[in-house]
PDB file of N, CA, C, O and CB in Angstrom:
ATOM      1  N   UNK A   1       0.832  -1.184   0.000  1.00  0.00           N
ATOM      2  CA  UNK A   1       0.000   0.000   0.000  1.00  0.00           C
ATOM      3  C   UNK A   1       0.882   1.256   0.000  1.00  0.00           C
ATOM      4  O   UNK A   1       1.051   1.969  -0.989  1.00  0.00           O
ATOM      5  CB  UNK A   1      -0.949  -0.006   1.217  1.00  0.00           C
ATOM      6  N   UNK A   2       1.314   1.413   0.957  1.00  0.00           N
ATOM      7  CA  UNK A   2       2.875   2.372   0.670  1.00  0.00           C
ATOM      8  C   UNK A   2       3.302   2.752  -0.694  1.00  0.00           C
ATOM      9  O   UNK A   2       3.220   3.833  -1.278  1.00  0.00           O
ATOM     10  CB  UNK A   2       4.230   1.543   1.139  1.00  0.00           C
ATOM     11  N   UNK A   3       3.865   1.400  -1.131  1.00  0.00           N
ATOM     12  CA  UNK A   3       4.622   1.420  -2.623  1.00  0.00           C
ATOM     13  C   UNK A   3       3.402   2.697  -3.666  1.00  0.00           C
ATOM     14  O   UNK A   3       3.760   3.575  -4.452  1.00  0.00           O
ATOM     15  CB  UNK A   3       4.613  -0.780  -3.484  1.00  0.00           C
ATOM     16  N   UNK A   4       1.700   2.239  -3.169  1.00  0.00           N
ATOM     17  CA  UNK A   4       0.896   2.844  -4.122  1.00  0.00           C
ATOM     18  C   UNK A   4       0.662   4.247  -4.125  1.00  0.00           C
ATOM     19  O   UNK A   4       0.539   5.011  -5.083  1.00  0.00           O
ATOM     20  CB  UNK A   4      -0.212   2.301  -4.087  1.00  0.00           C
ATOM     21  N   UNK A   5       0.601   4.564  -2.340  1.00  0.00           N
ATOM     22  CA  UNK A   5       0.219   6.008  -2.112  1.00  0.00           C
ATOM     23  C   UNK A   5       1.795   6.308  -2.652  1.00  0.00           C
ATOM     24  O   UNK A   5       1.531   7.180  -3.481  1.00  0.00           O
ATOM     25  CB  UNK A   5      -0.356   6.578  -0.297  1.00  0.00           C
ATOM     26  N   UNK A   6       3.114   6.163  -2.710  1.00  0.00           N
ATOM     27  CA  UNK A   6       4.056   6.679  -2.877  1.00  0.00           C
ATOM     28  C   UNK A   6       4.299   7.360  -4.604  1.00  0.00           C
ATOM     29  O   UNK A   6       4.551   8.504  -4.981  1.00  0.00           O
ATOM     30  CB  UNK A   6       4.912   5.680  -2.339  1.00  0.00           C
ATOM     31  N   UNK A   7       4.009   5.584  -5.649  1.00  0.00           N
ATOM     32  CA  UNK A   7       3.632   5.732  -7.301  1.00  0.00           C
ATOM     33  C   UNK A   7       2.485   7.145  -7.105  1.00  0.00           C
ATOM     34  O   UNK A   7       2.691   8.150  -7.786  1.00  0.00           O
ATOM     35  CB  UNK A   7       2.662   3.906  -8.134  1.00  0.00           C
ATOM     36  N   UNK A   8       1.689   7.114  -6.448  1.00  0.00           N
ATOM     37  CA  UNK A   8       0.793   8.119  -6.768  1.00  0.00           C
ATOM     38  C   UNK A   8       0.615   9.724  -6.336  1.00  0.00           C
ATOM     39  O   UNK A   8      -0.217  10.605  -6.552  1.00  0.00           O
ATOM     40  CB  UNK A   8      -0.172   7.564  -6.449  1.00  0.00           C
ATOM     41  N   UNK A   9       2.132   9.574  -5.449  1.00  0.00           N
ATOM     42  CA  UNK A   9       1.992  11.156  -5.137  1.00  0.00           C
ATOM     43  C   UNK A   9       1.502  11.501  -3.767  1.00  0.00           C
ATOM     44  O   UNK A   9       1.545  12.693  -3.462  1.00  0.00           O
ATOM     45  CB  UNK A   9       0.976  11.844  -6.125  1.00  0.00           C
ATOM     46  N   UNK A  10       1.059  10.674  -2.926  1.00  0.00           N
ATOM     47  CA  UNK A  10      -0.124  10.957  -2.123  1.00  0.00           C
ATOM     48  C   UNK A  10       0.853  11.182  -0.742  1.00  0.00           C
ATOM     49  O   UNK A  10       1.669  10.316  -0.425  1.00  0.00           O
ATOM     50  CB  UNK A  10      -1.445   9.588  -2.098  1.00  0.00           C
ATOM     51  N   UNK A  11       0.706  12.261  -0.065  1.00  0.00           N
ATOM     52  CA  UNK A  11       1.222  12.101   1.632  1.00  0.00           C
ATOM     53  C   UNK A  11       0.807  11.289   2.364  1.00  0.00           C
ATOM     54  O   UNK A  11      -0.391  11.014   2.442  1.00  0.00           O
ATOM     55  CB  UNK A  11       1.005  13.079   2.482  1.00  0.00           C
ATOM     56  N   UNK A  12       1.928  10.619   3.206  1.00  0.00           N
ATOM     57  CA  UNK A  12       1.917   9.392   4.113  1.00  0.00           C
ATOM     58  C   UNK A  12       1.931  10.106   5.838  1.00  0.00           C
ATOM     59  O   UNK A  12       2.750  10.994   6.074  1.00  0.00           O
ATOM     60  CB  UNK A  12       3.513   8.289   3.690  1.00  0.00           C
ATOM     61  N   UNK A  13       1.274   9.778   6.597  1.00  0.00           N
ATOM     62  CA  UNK A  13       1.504  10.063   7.806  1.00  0.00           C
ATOM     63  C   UNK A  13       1.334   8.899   8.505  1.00  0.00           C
ATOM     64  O   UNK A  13       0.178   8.606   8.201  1.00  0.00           O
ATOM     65  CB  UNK A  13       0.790  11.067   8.242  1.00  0.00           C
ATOM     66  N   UNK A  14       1.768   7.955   9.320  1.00  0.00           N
ATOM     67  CA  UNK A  14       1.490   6.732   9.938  1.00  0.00           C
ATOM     68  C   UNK A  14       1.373   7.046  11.358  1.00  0.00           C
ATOM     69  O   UNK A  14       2.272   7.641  11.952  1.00  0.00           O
ATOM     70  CB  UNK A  14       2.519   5.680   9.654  1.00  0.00           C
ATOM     71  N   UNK A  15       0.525   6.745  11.802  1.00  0.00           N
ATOM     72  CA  UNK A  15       0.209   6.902  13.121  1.00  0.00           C
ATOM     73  C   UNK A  15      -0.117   5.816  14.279  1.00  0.00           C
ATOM     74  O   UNK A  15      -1.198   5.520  14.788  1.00  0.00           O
ATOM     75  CB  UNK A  15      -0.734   7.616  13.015  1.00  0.00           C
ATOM     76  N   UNK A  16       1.569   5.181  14.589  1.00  0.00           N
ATOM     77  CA  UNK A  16       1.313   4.381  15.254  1.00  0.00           C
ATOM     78  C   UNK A  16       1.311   3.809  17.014  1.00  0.00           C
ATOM     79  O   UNK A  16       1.881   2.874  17.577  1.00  0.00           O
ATOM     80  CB  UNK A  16       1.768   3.974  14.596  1.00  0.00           C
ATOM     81  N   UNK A  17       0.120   5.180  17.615  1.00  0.00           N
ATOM     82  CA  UNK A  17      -0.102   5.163  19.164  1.00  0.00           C
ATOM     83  C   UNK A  17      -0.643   3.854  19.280  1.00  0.00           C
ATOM     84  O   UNK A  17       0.050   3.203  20.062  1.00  0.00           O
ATOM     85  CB  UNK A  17      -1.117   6.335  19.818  1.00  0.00           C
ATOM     86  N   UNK A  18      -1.544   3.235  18.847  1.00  0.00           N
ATOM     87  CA  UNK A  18      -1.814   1.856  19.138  1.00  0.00           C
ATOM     88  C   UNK A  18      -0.928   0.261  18.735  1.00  0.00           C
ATOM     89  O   UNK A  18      -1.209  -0.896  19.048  1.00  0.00           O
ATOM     90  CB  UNK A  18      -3.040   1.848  18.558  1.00  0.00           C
ATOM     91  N   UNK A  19      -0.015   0.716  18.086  1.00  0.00           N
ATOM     92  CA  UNK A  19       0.866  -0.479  17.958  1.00  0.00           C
ATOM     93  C   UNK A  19       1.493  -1.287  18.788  1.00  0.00           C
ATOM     94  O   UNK A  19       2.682  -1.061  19.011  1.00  0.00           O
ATOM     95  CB  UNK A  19       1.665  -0.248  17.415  1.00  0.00           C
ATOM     96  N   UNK A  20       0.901  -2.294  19.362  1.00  0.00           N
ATOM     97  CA  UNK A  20       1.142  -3.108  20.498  1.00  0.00           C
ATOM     98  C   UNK A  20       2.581  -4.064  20.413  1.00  0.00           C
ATOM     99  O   UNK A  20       3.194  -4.206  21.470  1.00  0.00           O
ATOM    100  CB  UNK A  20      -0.174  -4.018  20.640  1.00  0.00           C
ATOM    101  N   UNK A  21       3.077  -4.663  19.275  1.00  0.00           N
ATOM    102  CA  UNK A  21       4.212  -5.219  18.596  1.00  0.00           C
ATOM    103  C   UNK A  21       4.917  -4.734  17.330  1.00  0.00           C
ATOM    104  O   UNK A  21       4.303  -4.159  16.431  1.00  0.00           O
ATOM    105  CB  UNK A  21       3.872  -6.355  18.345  1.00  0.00           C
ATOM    106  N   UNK A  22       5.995  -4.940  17.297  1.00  0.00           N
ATOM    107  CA  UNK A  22       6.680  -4.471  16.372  1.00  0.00           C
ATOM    108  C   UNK A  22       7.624  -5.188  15.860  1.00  0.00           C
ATOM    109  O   UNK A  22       8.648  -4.781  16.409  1.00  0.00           O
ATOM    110  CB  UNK A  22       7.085  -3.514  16.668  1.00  0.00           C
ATOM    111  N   UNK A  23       7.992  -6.307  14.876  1.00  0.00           N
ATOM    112  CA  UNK A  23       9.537  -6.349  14.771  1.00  0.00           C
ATOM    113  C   UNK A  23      10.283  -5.897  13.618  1.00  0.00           C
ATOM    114  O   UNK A  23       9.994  -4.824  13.089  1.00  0.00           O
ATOM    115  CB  UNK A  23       9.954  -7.609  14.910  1.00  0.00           C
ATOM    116  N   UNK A  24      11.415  -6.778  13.096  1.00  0.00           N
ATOM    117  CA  UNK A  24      11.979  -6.141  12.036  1.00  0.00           C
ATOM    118  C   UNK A  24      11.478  -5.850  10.821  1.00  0.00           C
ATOM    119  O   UNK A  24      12.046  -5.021  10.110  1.00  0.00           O
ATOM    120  CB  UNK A  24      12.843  -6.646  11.809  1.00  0.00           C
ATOM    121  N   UNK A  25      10.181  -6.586  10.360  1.00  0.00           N
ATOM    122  CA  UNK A  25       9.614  -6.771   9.641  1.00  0.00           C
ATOM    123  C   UNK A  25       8.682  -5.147   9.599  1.00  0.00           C
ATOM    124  O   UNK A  25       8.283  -4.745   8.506  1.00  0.00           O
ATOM    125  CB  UNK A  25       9.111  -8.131   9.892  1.00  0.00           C
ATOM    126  N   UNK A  26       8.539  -4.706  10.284  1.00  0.00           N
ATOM    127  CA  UNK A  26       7.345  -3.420  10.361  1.00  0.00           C
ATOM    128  C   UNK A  26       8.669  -2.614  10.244  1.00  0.00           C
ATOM    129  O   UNK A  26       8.712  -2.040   9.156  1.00  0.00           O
ATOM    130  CB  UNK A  26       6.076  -3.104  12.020  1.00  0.00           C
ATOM    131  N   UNK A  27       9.786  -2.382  11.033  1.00  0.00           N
ATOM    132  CA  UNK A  27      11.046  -1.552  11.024  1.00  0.00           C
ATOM    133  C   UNK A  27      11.356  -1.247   9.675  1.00  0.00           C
ATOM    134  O   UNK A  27      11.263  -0.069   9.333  1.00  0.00           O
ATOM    135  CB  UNK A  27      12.245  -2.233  11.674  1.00  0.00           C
ATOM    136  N   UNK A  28      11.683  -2.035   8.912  1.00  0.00           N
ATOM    137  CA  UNK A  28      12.587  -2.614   7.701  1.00  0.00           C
ATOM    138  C   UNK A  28      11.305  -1.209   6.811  1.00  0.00           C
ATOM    139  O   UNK A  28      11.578  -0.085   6.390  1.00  0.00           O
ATOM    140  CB  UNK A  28      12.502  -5.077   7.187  1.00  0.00           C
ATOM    141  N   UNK A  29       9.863  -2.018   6.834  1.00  0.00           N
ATOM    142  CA  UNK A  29       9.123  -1.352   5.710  1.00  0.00           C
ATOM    143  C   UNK A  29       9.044   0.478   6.226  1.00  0.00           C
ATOM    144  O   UNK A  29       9.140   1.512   5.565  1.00  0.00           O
ATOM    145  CB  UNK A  29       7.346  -2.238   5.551  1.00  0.00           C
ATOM    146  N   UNK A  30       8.924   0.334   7.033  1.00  0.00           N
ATOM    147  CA  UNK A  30       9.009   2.438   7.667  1.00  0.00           C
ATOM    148  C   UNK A  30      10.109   2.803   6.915  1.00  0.00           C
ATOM    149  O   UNK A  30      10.098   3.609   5.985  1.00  0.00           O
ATOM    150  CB  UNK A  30       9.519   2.994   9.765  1.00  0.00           C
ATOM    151  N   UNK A  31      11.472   1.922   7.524  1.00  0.00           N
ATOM    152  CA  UNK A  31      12.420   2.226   7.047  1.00  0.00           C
ATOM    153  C   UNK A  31      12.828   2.442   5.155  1.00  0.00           C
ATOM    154  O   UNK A  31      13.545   3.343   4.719  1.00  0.00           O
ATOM    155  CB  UNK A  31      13.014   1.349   7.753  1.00  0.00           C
ATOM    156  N   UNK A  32      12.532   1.973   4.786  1.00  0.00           N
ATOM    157  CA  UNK A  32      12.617   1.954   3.405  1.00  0.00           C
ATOM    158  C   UNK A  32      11.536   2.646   2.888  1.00  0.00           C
ATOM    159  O   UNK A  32      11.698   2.927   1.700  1.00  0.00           O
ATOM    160  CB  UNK A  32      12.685   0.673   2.879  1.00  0.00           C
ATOM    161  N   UNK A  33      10.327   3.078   3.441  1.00  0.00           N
ATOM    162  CA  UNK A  33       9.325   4.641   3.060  1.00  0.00           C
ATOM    163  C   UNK A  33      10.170   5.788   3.388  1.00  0.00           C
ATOM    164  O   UNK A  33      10.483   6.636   2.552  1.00  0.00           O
ATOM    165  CB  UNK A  33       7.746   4.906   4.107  1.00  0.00           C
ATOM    166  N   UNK A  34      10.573   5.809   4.738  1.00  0.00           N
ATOM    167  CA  UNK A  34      11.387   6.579   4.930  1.00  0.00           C
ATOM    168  C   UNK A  34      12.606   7.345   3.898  1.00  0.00           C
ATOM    169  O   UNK A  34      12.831   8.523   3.621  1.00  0.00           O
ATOM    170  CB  UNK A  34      11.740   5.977   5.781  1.00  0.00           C
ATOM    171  N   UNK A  35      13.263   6.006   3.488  1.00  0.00           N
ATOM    172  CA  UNK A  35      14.223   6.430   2.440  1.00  0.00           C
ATOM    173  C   UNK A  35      13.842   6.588   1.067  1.00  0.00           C
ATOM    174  O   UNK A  35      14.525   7.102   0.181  1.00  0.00           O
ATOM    175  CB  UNK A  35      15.217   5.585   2.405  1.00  0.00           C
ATOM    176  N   UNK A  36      12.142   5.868   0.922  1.00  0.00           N
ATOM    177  CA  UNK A  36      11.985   6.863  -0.052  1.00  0.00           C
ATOM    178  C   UNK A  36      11.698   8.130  -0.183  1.00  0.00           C
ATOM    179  O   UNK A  36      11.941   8.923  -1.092  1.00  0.00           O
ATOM    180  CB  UNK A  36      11.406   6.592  -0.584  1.00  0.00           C
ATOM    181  N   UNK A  37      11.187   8.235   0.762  1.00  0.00           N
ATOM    182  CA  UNK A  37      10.690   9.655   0.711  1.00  0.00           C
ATOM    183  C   UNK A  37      11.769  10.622   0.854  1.00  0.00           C
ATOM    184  O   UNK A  37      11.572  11.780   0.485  1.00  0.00           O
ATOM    185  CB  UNK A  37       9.676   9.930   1.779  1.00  0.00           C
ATOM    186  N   UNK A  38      12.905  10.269   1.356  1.00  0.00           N
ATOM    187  CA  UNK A  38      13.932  11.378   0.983  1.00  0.00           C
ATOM    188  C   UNK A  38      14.733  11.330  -0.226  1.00  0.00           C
ATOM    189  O   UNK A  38      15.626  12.146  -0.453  1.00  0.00           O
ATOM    190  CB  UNK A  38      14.873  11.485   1.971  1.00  0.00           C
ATOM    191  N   UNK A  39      14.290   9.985  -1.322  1.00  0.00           N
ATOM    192  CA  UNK A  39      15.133  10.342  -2.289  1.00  0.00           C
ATOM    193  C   UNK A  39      14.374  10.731  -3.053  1.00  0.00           C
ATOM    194  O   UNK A  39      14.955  11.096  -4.075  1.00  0.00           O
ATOM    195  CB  UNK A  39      15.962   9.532  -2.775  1.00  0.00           C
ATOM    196  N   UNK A  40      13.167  10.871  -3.105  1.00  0.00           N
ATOM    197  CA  UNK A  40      11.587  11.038  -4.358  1.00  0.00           C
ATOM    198  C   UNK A  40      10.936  12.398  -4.088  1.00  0.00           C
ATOM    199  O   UNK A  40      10.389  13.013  -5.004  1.00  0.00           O
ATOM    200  CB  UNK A  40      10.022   9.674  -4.027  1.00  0.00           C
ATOM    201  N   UNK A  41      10.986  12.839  -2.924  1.00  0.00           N
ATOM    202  CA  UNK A  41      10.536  14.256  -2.665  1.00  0.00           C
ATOM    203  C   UNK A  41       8.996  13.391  -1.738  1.00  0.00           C
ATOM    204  O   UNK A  41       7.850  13.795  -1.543  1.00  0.00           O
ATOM    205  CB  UNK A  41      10.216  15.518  -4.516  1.00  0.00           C
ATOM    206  N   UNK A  42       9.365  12.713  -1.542  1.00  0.00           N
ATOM    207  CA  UNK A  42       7.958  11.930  -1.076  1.00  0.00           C
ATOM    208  C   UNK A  42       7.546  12.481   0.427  1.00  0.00           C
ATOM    209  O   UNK A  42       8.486  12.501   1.221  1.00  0.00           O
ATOM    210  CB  UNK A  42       8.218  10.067  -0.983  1.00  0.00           C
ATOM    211  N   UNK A  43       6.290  12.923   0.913  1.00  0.00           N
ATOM    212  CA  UNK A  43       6.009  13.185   2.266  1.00  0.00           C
ATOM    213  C   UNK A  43       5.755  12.081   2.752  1.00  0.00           C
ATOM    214  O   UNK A  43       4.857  11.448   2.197  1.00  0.00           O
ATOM    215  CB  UNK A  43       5.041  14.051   2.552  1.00  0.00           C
ATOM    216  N   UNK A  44       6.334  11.561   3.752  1.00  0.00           N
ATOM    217  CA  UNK A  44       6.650  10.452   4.808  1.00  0.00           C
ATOM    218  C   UNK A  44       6.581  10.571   6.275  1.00  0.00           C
ATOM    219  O   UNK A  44       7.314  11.559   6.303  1.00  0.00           O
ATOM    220  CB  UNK A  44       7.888  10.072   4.638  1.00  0.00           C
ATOM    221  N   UNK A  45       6.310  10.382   7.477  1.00  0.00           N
ATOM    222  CA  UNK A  45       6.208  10.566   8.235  1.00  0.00           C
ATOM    223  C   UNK A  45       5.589   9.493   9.359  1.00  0.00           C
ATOM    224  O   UNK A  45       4.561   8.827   9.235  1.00  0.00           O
ATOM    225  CB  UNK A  45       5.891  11.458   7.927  1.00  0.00           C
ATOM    226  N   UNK A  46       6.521   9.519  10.502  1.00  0.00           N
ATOM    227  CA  UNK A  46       5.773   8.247  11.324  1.00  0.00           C
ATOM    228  C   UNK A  46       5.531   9.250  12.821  1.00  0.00           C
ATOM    229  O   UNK A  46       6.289  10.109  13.272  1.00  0.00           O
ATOM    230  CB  UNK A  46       7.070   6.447  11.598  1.00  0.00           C
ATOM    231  N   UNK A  47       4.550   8.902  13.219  1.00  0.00           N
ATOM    232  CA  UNK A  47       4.106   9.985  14.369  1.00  0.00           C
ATOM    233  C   UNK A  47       3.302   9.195  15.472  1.00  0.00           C
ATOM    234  O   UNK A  47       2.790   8.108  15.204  1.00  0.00           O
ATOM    235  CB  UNK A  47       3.062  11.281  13.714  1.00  0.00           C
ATOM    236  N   UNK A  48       3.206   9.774  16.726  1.00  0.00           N
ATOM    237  CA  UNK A  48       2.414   8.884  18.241  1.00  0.00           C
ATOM    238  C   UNK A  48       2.787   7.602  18.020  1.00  0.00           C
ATOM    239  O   UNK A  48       1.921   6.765  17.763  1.00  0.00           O
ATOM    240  CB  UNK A  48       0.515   8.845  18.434  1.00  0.00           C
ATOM    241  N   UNK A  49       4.281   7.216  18.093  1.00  0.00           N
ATOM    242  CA  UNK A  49       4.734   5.874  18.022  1.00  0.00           C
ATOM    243  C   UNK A  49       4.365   5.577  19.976  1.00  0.00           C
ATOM    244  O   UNK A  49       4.307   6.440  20.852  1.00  0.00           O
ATOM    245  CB  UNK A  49       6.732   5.774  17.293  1.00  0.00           C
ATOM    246  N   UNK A  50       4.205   4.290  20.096  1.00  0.00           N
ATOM    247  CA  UNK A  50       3.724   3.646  21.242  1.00  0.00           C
ATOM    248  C   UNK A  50       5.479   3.331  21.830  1.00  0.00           C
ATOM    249  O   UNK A  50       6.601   3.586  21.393  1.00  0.00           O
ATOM    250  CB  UNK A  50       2.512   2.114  20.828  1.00  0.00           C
ATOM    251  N   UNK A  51       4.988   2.734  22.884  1.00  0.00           N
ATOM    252  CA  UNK A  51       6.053   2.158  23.717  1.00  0.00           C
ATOM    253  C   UNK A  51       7.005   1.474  22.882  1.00  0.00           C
ATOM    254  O   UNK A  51       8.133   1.718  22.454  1.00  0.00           O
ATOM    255  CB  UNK A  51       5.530   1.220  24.747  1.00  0.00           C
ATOM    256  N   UNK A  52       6.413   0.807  22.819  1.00  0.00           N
ATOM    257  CA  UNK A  52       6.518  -0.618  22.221  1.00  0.00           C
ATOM    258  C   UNK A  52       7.393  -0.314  21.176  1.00  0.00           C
ATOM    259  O   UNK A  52       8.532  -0.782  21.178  1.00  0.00           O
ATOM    260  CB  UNK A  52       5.130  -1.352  21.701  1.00  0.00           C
ATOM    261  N   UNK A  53       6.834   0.709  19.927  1.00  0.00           N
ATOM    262  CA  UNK A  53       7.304   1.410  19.042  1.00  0.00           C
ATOM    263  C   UNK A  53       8.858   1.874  19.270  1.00  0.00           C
ATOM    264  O   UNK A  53       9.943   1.387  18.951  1.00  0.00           O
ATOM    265  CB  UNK A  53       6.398   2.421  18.923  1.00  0.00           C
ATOM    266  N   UNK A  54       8.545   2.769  19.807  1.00  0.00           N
ATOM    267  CA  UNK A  54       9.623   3.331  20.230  1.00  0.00           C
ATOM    268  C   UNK A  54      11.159   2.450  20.584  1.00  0.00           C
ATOM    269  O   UNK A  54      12.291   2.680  20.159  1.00  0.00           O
ATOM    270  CB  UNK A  54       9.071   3.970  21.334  1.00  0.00           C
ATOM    271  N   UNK A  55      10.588   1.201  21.683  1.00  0.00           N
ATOM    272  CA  UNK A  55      11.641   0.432  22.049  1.00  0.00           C
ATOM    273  C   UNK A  55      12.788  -0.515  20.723  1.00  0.00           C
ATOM    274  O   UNK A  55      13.903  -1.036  20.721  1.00  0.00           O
ATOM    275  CB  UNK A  55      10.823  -0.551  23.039  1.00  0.00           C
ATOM    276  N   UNK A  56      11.602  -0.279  19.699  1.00  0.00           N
ATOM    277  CA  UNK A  56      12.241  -1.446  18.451  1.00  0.00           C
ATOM    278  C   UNK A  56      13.011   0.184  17.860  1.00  0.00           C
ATOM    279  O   UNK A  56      14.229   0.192  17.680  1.00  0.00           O
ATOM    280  CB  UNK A  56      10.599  -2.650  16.931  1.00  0.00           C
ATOM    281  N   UNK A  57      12.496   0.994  17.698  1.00  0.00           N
ATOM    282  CA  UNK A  57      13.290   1.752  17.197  1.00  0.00           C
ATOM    283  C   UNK A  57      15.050   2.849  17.663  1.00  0.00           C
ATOM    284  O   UNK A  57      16.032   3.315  17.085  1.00  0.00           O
ATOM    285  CB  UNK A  57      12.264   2.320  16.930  1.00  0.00           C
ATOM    286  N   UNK A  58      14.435   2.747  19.119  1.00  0.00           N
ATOM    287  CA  UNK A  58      15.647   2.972  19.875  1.00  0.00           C
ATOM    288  C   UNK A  58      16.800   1.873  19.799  1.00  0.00           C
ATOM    289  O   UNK A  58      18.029   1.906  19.734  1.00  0.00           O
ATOM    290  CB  UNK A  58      15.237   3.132  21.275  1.00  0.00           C
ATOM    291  N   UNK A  59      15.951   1.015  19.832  1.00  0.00           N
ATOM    292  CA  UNK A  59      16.874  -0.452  19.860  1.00  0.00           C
ATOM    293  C   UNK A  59      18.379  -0.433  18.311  1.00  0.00           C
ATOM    294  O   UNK A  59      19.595  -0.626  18.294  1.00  0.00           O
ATOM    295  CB  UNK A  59      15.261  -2.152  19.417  1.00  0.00           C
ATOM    296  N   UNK A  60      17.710  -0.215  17.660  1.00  0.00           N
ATOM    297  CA  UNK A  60      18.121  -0.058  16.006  1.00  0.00           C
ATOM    298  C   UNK A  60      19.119   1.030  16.069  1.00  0.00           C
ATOM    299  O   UNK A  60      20.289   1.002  15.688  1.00  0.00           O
ATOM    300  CB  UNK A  60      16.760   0.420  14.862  1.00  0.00           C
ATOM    301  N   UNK A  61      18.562   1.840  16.529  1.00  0.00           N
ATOM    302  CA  UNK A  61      19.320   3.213  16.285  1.00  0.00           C
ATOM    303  C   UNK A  61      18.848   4.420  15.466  1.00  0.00           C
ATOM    304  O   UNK A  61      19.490   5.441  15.223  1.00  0.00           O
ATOM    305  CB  UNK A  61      20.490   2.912  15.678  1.00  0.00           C
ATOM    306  N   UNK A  62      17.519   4.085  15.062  1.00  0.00           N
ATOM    307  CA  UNK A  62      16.839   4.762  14.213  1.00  0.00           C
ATOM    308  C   UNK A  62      15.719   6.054  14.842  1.00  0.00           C
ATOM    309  O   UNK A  62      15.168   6.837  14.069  1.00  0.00           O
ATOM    310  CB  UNK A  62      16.173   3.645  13.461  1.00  0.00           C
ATOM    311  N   UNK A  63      15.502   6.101  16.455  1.00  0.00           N
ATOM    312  CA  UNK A  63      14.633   6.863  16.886  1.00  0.00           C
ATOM    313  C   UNK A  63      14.164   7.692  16.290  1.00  0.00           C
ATOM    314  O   UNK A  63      12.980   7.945  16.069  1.00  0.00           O
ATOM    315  CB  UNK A  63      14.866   7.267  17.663  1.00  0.00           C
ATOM    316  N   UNK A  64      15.725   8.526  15.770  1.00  0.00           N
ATOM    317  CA  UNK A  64      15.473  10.080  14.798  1.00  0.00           C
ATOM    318  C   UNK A  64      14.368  10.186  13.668  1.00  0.00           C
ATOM    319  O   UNK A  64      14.146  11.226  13.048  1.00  0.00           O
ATOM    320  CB  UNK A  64      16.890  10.444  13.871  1.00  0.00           C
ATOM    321  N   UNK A  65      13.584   8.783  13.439  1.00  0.00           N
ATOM    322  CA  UNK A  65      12.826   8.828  11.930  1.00  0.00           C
ATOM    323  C   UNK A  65      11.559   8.996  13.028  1.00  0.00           C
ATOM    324  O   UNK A  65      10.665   8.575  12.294  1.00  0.00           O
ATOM    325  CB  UNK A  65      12.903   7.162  10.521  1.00  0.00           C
ATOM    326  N   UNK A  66      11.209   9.166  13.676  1.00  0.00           N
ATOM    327  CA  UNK A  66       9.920   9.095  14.922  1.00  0.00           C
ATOM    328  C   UNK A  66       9.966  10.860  14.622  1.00  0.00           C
ATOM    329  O   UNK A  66      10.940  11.607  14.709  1.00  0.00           O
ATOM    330  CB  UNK A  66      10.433   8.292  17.115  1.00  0.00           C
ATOM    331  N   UNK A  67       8.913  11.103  14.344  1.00  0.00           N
ATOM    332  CA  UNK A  67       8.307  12.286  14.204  1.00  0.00           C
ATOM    333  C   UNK A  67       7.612  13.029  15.424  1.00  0.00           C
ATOM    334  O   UNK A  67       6.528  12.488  15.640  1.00  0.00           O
ATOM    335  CB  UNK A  67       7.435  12.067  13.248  1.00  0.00           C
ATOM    336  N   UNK A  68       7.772  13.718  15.996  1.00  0.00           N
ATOM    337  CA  UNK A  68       7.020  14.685  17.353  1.00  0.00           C
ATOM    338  C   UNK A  68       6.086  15.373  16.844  1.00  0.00           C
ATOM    339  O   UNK A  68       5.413  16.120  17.553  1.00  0.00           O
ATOM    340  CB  UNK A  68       7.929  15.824  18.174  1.00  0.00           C
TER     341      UNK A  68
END
């Protein structure tokens, strides 16, 4: 779905306060919207990441892509 709103232009905001689990598998795909969107001009954005969230992403080293 990503890949489509991305082909089509469309702004992404993900909003994940209710995300109870997370692993590399959810990481990996943010991560790679993420990098598209900075090489495509693409609006991307991950925002109200949960605990949980947060912990897989601190973990990585990636916090900085967590949007305030």
């Amino acid at each position: 779905m990503l890949h489509r709103f991305r082909r089509q232009g469309h702004a992404v905001t993900v909003d994940l306060a209710e995300v109870t689990f997370m692993d590399s598998t959810g990481l990996t795909t943010l991560m790679d919207a993420h990098l598209a969107a900075r090489a495509n001009g693409w609006t991307f954005g991950i925002r109200r990441a949960s605990r949980a969230v947060r912990r897989v992403f601190d973990l990585a080293g990636v916090d900085a892509l967590l949007d305030e």
